[in-house]
C-alpha positions as CSV (number, residue, x, y, z in Angstrom):
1,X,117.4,97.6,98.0
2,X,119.5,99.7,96.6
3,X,120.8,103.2,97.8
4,X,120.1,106.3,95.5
5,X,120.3,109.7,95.7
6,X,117.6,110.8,94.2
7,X,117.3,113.5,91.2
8,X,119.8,115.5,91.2
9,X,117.8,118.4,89.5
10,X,114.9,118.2,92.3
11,X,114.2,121.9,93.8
12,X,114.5,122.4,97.7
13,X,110.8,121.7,99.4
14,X,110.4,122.8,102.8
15,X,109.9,119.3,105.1
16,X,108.3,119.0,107.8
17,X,108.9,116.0,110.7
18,X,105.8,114.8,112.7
19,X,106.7,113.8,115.9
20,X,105.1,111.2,118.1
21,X,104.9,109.8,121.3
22,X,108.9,109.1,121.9
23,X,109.5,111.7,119.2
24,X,107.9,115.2,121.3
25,X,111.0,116.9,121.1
26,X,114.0,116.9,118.1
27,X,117.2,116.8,119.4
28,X,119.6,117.8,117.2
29,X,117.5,121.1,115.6
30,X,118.8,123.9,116.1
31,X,118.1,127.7,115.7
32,X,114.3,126.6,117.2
33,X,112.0,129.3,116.4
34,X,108.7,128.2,118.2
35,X,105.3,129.5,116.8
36,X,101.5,129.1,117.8
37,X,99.9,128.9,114.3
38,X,96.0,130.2,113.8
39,X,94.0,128.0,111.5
40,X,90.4,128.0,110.6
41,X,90.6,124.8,112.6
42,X,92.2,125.6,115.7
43,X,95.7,126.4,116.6
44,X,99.0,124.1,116.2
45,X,101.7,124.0,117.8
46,X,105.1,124.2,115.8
47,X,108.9,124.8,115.6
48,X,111.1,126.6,113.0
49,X,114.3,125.1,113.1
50,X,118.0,123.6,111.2
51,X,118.8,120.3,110.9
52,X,122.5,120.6,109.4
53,X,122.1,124.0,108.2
54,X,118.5,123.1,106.4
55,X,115.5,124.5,107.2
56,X,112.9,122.6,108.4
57,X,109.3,122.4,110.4
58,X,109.1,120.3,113.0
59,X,106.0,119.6,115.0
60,X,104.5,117.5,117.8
61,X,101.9,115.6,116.9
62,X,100.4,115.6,120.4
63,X,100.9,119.0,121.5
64,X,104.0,120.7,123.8
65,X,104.0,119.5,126.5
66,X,102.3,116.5,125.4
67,X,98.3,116.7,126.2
68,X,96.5,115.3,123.3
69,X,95.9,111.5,123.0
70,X,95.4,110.6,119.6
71,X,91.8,110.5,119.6
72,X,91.8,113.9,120.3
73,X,94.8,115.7,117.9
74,X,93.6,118.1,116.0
75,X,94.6,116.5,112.7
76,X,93.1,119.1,111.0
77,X,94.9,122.1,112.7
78,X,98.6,120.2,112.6
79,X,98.1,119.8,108.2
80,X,96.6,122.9,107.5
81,X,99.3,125.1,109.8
82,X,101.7,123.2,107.8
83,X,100.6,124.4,104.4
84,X,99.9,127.8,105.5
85,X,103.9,127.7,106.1
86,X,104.2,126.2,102.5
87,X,105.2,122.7,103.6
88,X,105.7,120.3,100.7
89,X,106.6,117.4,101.9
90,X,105.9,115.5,105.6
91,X,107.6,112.7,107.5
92,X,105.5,111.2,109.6
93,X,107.2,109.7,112.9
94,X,105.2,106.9,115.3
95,X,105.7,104.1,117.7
96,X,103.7,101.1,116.9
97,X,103.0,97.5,118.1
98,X,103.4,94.5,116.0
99,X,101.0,92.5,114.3
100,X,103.6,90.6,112.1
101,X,104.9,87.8,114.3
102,X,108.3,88.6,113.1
103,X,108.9,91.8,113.5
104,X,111.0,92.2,116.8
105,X,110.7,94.7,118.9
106,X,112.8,97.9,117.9
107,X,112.6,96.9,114.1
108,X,111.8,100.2,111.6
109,X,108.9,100.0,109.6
110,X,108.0,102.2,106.3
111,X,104.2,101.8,105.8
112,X,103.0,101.9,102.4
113,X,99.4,101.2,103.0
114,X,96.8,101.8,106.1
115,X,93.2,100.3,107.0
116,X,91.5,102.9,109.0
117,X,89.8,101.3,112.1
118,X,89.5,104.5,113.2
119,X,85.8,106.3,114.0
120,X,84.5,109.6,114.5
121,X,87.7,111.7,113.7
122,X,87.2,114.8,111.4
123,X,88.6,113.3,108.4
124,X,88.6,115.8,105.3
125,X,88.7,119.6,105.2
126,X,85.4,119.1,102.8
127,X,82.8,119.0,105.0
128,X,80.3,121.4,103.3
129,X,81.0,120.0,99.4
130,X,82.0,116.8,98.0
131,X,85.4,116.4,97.1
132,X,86.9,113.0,96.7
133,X,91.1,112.4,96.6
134,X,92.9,109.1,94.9
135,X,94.0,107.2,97.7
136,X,95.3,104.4,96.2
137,X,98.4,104.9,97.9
138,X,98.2,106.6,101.1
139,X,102.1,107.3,101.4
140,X,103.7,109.0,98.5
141,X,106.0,106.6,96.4
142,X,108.8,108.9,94.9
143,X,109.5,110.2,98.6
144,X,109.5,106.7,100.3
145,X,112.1,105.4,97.7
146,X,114.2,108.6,98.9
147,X,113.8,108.4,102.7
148,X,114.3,103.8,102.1
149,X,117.4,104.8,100.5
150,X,118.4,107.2,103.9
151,X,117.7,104.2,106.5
152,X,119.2,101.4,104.3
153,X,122.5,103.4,104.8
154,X,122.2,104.0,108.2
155,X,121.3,99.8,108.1
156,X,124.7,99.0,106.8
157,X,126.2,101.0,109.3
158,X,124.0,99.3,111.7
159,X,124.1,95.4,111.2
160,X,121.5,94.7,114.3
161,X,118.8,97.1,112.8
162,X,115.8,95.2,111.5
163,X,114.2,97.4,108.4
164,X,111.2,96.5,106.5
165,X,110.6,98.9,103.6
166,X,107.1,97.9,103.1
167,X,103.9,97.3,105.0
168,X,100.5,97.7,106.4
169,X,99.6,100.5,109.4
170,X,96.4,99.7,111.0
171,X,94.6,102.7,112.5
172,X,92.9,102.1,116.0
173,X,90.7,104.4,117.6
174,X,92.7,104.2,120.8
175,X,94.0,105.5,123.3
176,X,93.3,102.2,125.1
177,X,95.4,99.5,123.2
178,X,93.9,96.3,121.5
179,X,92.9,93.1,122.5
180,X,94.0,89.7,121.4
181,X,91.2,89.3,119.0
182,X,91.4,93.1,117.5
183,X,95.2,92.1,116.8
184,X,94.1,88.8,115.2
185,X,91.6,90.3,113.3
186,X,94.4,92.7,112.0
187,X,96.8,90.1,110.9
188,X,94.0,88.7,108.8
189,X,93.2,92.2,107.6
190,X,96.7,92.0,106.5
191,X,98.2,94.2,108.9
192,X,101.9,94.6,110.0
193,X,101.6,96.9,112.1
194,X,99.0,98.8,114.9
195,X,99.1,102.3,115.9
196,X,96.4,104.9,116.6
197,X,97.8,108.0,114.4
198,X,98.3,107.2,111.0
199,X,94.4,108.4,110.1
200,X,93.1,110.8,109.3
201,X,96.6,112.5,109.2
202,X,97.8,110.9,106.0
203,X,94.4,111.7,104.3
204,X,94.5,115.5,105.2
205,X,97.8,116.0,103.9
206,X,96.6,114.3,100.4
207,X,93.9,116.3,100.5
208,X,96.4,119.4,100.6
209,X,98.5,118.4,97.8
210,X,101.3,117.3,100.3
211,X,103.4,114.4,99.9
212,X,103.9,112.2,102.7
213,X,105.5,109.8,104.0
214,X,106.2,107.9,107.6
215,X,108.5,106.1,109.9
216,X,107.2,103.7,112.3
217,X,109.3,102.1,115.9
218,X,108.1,98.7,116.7
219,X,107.9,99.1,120.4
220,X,106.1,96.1,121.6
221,X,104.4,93.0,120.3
222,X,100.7,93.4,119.5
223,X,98.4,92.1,122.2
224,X,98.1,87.7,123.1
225,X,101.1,87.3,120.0
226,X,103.2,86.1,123.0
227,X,100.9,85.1,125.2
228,X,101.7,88.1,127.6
229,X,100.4,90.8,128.9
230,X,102.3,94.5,127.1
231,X,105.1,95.3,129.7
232,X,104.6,99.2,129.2
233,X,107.5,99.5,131.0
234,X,109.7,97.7,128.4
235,X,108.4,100.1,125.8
236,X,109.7,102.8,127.1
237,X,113.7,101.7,126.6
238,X,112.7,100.4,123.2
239,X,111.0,103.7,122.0
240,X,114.2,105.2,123.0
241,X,116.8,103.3,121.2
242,X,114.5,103.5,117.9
243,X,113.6,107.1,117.9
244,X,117.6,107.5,118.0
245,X,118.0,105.5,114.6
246,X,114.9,107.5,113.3
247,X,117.0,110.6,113.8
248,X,119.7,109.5,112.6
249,X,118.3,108.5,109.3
250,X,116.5,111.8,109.1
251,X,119.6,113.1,109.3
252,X,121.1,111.1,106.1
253,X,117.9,111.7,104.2
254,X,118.7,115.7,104.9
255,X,122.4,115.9,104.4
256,X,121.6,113.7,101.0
257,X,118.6,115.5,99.8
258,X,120.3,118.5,100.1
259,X,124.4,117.9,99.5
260,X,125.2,119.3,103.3
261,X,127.8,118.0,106.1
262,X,130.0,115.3,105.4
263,X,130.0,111.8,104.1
264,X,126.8,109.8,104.2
């Protein structure tokens, strides 16, 4: 894959960064200007900030401090407190388990489809009329081809980083993880990957004329791929050492996007 820079006539668009479980707080933002944002669906919690002079929104998925497993996020708060700041565009940030026997753990993935296994979740701000979206392709194309072209630099720079530009996210309920057979299942689905936060986040934001996009950390193997049992405490390390190479791809995807710092 090649790098690019994108169109060089594109406007500015405000961007906001979801964050995750490994990603709660974004080091490296400065000038943090926290708000509490009142929506017709609850509050969300948000940050105002730089990232290399740019303004940006960044917010925690799961609340700050951290309270909300994602079962219970507000999905439709987080989206629609975003808009009402005039967010345009969204990277969505997650840790995930394999389902793809090769994918190692640590490896970056960029979804560019999802299977919702999710149930019970509000998932449209339509609930009183019927209003349908094209979902053919959850994740939006023209800003995935932009942020690939950010983490295959930081890839060159990196020879040990594992990057696959394309793949499956398969939505669980959560917040338990899955079993064997749910991950089996899944790889039959097609799935590369499991994570629990994917839905109905990407639909909302559709549904709200915002393009999105996402970043997903392998942090473990998906349940009975290697016959053992998920060493929680291994994730932790890994989530660590991948949220780092998220941000610093996030970083070349804002210093290109928007001609700022140095070299990328």
């Amino acid at each position: 894959m090649s790098c690019s820079d994108g169109p060089a006539d594109r406007a500015p668009q405000l961007l906001a960064i979801i964050g995750g479980t490994g990603f709660g707080e974004y080091a490296g933002l400065t000038n943090i200007t926290p708000a509490i944002v009142d929506t017709p669906y609850g509050t969300a919690y948000l940050e105002r900030g730089l990232l290399h002079q740019v303004p940006l929104v960044f917010l925690p998925r799961h609340g700050q401090p951290a309270s909300f497993p994602p079962h219970r996020v507000n999905y439709r708060a987080n989206i629609a407190a975003l808009t009402q700041l005039g967010v345009s565009q969204i990277l969505a940030i997650t840790a995930v388990g394999s389902v793809d026997t090769q994918l190692p753990a640590g490896a970056i993935v960029m979804p560019d489809q999802v299977i919702d296994y999710t149930h019970g979740r509000a998932q449209t701000f339509y609930d009183d009329e019927i209003h349908h979206i094209d979902f053919t392709y959850p994740y939006t194309p023209a800003l995935r081809t932009e942020l690939a072209a950010a983490v295959v630099t930081l890839c060159e720079r990196d020879p040990l980083m594992v990057f696959r530009p394309r793949g499956v996210y398969g939505c669980t309920q959560g917040p338990r993880l899955e079993t064997a057979a749910e991950i089996s299942r899944m790889a039959r689905d097609g799935c590369t990957i499991v994570g629990m936060t994917a839905m109905p986040e990407a639909t909302l934001a559709r549904e709200k004329g915002v393009e999105y996009a996402g970043l997903s950390v392998v942090v473990n193997a998906g349940a009975g791929i290697n016959d053992q049992a998920v060493d929680l405490d291994g994730i932790t390390a890994v989530m660590v050492e991948g949220m780092g190479r998220i941000r610093q791809a996030l970083s070349i995807f804002v210093e290109r996007r928007y001609q700022v710092g140095g070299p990328v």
